[in-house]
Residue frames as a rotation matrix with the C-alpha (Angstrom) as fourth column:
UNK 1
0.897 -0.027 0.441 -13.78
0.428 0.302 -0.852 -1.40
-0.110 0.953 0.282 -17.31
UNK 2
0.686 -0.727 -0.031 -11.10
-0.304 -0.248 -0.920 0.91
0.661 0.641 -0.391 -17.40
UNK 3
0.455 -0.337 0.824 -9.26
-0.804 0.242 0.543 -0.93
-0.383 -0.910 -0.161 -14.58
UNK 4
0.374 -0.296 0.879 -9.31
0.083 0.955 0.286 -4.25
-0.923 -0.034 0.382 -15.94
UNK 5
0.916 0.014 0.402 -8.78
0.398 -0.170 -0.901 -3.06
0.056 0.985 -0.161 -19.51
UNK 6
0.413 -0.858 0.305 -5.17
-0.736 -0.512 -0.443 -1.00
0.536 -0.041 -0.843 -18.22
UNK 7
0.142 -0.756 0.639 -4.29
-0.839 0.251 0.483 -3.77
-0.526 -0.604 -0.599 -16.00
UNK 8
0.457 -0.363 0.812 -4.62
0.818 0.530 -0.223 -7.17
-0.350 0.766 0.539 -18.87
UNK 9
0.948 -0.301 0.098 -2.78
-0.057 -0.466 -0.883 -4.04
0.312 0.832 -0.459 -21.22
UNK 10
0.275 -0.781 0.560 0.22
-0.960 -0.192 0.205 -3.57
-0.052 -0.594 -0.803 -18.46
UNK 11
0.395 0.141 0.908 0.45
-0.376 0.927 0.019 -7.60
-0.838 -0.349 0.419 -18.42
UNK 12
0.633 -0.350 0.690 0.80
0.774 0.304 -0.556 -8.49
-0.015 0.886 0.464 -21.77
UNK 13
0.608 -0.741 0.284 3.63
-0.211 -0.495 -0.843 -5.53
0.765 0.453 -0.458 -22.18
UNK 14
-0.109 -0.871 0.479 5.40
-0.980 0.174 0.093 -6.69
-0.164 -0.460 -0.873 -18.73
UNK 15
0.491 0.384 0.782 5.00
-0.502 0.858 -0.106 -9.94
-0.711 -0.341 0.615 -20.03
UNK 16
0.881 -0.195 0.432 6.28
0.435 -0.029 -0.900 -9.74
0.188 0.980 0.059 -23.53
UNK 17
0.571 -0.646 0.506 9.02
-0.608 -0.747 -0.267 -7.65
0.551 -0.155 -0.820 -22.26
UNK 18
-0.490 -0.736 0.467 9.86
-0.827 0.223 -0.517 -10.32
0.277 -0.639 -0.718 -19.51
UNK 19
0.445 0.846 -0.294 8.26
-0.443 0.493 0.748 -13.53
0.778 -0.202 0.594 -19.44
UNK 20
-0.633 -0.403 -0.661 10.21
0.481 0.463 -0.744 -14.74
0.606 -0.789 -0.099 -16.27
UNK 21
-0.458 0.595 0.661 7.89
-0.727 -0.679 0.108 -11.73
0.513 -0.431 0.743 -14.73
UNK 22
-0.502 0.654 -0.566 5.09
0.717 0.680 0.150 -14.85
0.483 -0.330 -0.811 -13.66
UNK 23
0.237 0.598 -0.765 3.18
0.966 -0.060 0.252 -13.47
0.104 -0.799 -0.592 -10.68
UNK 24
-0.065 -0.391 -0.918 5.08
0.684 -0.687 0.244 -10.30
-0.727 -0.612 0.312 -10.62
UNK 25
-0.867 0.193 0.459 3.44
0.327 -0.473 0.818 -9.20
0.375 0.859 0.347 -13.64
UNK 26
-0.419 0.760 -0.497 0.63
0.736 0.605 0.304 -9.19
0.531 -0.238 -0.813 -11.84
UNK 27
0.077 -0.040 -0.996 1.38
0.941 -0.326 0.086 -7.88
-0.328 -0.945 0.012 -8.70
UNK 28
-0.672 -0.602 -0.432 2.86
0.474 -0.797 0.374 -4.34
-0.569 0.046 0.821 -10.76
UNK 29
-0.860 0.404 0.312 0.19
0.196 -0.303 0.933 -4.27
0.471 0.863 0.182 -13.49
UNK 30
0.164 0.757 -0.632 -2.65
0.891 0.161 0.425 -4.22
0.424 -0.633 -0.648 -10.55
UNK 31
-0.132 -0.281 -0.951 -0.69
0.711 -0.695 0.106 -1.68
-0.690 -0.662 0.292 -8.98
UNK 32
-0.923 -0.385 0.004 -0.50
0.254 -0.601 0.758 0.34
-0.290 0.701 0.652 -12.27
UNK 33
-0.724 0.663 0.190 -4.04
0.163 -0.104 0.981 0.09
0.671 0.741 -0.033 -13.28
UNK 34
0.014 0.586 -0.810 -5.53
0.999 0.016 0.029 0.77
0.029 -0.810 -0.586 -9.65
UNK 35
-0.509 -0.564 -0.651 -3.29
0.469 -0.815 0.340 3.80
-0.722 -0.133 0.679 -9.56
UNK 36
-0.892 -0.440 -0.105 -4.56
0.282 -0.723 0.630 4.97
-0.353 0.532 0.769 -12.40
UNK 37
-0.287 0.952 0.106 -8.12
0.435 0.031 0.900 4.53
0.853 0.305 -0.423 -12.42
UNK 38
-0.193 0.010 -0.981 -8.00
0.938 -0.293 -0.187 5.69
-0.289 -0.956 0.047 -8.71
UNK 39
-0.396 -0.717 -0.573 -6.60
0.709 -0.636 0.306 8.67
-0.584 -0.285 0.760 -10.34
UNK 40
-0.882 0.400 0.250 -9.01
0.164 -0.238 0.957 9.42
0.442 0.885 0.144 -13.32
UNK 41
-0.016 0.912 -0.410 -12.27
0.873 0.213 0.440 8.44
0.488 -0.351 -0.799 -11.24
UNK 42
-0.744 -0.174 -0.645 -11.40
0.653 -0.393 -0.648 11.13
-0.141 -0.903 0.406 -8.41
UNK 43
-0.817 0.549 0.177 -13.62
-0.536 -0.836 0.121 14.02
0.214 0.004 0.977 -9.51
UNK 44
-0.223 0.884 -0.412 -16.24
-0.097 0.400 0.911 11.41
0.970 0.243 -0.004 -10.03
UNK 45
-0.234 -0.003 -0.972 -15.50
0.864 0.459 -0.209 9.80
0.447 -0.888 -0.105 -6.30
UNK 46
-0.878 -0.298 -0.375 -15.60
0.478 -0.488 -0.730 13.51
0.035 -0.820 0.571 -5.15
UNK 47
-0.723 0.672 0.159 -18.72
-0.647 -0.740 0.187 14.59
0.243 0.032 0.969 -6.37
UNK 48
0.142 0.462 -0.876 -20.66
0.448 0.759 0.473 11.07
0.883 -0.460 -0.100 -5.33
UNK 49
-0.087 -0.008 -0.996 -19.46
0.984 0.157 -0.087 12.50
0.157 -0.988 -0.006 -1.61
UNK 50
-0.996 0.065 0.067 -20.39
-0.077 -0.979 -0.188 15.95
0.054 -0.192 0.980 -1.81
UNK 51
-0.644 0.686 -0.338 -23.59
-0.328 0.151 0.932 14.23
0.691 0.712 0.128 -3.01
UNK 52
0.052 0.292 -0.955 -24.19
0.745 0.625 0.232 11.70
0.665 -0.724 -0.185 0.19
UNK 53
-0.623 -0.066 -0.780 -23.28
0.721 -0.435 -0.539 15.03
-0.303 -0.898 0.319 2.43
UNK 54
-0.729 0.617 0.297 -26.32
-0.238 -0.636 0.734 16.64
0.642 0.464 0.610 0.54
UNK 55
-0.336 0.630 -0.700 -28.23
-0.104 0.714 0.693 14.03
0.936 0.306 -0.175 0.99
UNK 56
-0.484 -0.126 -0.866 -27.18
0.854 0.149 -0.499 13.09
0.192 -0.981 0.035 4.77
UNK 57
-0.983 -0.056 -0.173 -27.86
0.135 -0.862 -0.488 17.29
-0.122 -0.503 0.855 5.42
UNK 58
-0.444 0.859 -0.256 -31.21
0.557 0.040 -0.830 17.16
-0.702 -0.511 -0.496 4.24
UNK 59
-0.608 -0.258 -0.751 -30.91
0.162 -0.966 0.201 19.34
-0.777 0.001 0.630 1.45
UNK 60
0.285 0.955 0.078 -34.34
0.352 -0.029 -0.936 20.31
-0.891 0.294 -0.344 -0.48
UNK 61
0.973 0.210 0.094 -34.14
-0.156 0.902 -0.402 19.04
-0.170 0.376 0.911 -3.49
UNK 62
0.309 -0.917 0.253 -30.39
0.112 0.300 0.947 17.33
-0.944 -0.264 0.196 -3.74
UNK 63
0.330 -0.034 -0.943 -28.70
-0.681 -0.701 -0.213 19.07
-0.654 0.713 -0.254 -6.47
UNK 64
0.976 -0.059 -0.207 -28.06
-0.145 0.535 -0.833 16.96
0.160 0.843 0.513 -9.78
UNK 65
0.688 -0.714 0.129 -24.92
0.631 0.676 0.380 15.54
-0.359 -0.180 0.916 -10.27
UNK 66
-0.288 -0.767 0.573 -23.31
0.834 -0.496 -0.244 17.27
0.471 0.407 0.782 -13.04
UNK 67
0.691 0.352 0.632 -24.74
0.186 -0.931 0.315 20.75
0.699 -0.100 -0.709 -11.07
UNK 68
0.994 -0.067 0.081 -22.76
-0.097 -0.275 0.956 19.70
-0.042 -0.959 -0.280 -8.31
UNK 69
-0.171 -0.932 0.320 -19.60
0.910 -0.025 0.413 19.13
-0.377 0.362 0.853 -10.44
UNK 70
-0.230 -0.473 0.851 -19.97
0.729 -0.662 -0.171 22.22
0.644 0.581 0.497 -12.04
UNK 71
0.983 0.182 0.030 -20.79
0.040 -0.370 0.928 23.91
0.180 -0.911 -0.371 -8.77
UNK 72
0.642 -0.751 -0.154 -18.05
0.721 0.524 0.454 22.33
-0.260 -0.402 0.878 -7.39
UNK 73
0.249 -0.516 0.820 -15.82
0.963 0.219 -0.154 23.98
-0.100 0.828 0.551 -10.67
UNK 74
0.521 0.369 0.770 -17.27
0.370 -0.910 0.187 27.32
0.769 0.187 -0.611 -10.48
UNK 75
0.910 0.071 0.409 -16.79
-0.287 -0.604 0.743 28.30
0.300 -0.794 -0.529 -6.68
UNK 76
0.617 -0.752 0.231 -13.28
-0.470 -0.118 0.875 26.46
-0.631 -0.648 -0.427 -5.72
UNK 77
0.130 -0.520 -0.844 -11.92
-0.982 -0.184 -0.038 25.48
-0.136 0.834 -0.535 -9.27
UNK 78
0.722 -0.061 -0.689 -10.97
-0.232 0.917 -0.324 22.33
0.652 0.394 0.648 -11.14
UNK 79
-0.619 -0.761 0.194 -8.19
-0.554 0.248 -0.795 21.51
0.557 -0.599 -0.575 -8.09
UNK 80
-0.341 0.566 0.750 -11.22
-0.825 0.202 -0.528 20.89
-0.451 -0.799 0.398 -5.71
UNK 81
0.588 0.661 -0.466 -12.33
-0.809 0.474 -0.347 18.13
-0.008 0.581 0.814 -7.94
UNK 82
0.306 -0.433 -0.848 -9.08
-0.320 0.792 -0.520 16.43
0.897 0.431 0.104 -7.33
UNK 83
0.597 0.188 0.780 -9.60
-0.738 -0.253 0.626 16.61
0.314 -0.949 -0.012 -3.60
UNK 84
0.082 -0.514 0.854 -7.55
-0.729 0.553 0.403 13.73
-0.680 -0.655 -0.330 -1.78
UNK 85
0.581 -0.379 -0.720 -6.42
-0.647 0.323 -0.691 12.27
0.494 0.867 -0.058 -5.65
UNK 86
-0.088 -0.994 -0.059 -3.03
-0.820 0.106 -0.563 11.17
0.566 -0.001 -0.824 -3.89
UNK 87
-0.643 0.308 0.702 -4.61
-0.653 0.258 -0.712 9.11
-0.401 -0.916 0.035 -1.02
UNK 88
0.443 0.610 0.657 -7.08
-0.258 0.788 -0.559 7.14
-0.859 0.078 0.507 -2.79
UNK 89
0.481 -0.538 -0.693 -4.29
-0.704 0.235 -0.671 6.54
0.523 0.810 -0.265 -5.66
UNK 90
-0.504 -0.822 -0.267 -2.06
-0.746 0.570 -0.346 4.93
0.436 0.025 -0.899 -3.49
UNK 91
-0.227 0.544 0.808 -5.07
-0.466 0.668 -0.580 2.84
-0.855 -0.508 0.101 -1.42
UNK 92
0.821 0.549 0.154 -6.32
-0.256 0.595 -0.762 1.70
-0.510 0.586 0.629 -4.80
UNK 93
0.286 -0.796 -0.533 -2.91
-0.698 0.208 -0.685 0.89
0.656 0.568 -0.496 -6.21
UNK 94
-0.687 -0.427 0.588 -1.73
-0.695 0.622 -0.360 -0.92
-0.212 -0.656 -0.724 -2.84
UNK 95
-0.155 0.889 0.431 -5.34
-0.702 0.208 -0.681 -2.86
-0.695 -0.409 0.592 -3.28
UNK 96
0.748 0.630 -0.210 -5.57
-0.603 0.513 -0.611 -3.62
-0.277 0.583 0.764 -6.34
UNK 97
0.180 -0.895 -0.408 -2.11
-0.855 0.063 -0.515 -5.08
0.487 0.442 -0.753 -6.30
UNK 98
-0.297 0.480 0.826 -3.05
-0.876 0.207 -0.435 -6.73
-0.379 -0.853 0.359 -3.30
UNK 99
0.241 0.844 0.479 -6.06
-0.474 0.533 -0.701 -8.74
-0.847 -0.058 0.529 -4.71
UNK 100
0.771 -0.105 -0.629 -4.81
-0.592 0.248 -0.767 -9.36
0.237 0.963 0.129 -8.51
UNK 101
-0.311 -0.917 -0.250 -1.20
-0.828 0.391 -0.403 -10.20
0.467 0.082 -0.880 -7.63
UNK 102
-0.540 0.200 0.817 -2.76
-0.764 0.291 -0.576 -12.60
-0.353 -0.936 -0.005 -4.96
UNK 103
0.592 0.780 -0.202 -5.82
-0.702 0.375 -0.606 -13.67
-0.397 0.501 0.769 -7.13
UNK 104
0.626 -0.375 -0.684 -2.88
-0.687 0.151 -0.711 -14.92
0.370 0.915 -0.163 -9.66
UNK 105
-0.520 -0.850 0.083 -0.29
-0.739 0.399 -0.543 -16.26
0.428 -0.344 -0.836 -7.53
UNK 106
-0.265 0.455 0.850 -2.93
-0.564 0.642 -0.520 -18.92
-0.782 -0.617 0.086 -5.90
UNK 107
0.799 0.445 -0.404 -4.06
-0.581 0.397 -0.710 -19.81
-0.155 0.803 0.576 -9.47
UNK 108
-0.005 -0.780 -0.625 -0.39
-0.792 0.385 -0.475 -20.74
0.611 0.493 -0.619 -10.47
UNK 109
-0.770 -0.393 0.503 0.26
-0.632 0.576 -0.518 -22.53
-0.086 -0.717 -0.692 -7.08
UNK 110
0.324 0.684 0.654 -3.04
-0.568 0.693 -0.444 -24.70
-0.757 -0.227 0.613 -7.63
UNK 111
0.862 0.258 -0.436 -2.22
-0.506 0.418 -0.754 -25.41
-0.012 0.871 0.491 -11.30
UNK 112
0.095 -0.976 0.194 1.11
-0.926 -0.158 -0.343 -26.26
0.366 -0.147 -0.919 -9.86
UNK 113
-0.381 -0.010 0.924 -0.43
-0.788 0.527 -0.319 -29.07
-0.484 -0.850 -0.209 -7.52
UNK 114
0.597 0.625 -0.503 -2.15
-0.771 0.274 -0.575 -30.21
-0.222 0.731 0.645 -10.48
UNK 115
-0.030 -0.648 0.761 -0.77
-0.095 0.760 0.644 -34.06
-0.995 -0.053 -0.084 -10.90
């Protein structure tokens, strides 16, 4: 939700701003709204994988989520929550630019062929 909801918002303002934009609204507003949901999610993305390397270890009884975010919080501060932030921003920006800009630019080019 908050992906597709920042990346139709980015669209319609590089769109309005520039409708010559076509496809290359796309391609930036994907990039913008990956980036930034990448970038919001992280704590979430890190505690989900502190979680699976409970899990994986065996540990009797795998600690709740939010315990293991505040865990997390307590012993190595609110940085540790933004563990590799930068890295899975730009993979999910390159991606989602990737797939949208892509998604879009085949749509035109059928509706193009369209007699």
């Amino acid at each position: 939700a908050l992906y597709w909801t920042g990346f139709e918002g980015c669209k319609k303002i590089a769109l309005e701003a520039n409708p010559s934009l076509g496809v290359t609204a796309s391609f930036m507003s994907g990039a913008l709204a990956g980036g930034a949901s990448a970038f919001v999610t992280t704590p979430f993305d890190v505690v989900k994988t502190r979680h699976q390397v409970h899990f994986a270890a065996g540990t009797e009884p795998p600690p709740t989520l939010t315990n293991l975010m505040s865990d997390i919080y307590r012993k190595e501060g609110g940085a540790a929550l933004m563990t590799g932030w930068s890295a899975r921003t730009i993979k999910a920006a390159a991606a989602c630019s990737i797939m949208i800009g892509t998604y879009d630019f085949v749509k035109a080019l059928i509706h193009s062929m369209r007699p």
